[in-house]
C-alpha positions as CSV (number, residue, x, y, z in Angstrom):
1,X,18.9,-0.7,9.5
2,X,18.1,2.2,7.6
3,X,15.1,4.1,7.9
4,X,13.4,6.0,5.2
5,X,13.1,9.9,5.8
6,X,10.2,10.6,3.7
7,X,6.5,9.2,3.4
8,X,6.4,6.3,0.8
9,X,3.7,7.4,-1.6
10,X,0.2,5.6,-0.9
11,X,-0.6,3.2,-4.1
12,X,-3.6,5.2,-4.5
13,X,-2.1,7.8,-5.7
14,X,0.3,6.2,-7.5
15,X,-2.8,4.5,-9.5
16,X,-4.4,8.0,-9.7
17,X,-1.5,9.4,-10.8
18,X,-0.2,6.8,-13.4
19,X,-2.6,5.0,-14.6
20,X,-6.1,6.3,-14.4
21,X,-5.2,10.2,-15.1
22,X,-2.8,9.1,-18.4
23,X,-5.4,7.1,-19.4
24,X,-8.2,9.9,-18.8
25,X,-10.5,7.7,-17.1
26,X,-13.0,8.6,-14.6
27,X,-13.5,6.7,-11.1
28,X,-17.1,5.5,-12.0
29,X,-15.4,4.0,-15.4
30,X,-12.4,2.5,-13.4
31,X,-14.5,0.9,-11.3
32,X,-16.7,-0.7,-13.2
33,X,-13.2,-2.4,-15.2
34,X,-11.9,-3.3,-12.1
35,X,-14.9,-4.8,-10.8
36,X,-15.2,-2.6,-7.8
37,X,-17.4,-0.3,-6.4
38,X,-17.1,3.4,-7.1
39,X,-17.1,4.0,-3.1
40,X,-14.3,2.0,-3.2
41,X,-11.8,3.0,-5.5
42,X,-12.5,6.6,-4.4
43,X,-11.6,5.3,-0.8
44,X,-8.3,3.8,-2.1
45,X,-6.7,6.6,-4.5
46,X,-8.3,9.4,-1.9
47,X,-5.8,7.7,0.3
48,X,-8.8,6.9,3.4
49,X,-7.9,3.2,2.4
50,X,-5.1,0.8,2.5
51,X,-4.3,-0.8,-0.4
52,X,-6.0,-4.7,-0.1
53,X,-4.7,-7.7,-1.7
54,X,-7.6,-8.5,-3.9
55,X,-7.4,-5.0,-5.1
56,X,-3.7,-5.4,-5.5
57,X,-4.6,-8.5,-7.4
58,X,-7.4,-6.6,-9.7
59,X,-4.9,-3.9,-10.3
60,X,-2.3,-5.7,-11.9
61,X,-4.5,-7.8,-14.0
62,X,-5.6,-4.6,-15.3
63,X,-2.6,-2.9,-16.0
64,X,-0.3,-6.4,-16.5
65,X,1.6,-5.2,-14.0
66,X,2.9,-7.2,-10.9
67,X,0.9,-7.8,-8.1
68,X,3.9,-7.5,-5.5
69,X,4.9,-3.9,-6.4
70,X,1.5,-3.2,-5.5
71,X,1.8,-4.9,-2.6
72,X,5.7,-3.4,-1.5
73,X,4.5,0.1,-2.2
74,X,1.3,-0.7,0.7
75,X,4.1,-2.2,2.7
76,X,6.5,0.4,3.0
77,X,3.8,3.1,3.7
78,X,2.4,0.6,6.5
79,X,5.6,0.3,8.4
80,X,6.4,4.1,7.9
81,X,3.5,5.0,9.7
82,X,4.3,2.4,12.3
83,X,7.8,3.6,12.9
84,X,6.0,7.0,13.5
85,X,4.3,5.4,16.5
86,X,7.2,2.8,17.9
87,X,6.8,2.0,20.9
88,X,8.8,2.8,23.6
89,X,8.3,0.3,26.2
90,X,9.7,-2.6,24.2
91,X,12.4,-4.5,26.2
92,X,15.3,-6.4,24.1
93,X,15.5,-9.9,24.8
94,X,18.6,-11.4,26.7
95,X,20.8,-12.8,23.5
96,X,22.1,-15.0,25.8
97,X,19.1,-17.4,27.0
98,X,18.2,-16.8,23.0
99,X,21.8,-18.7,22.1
100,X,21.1,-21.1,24.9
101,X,17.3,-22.3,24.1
């Protein structure tokens, strides 16, 4: 298994950065286009949210973009902050009553 080094970029900033700042638009005027409110857009590409399905979904309608590399970008950040907090008192199940059952 690998395991990536760095912290995946959040999707906010990724939106931020490549869509609304090219574009020049502001996060009252995205907001309104994407139907959300202006709370919480700043929330998402100020990276103090997660990155939601239905605003994955609003997202790519917007931009025609797909709604899964949204969605992968969310998911790698997700488990890179989990792997930062494995736990350590996980035991391995025995293979062998696995191969049996």
């Amino acid at each position: 298994m690998s395991t990536i080094m760095r912290k995946p970029t959040h999707p906010g900033v990724v939106f931020l950065e490549d869509v609304m700042k090219p574009l020049e638009l502001t996060v009252t005027e995205t907001a309104r286009m994407l139907g959300v409110s202006r709370k919480t857009l700043s929330e998402f590409i100020n990276e103090k949210a997660s990155l939601s399905p239905e605003m994955a979904l609003r997202i790519s309608k917007a931009t025609n973009t797909s709604v899964e590399s949204w969605m992968n970008m969310q998911q790698k950040l997700t488990l890179w902050n989990a792997r930062q907090k494995e736990p350590d008192n996980v035991i391995v199940f025995p293979l062998k009553r696995l191969k049996e059952g």
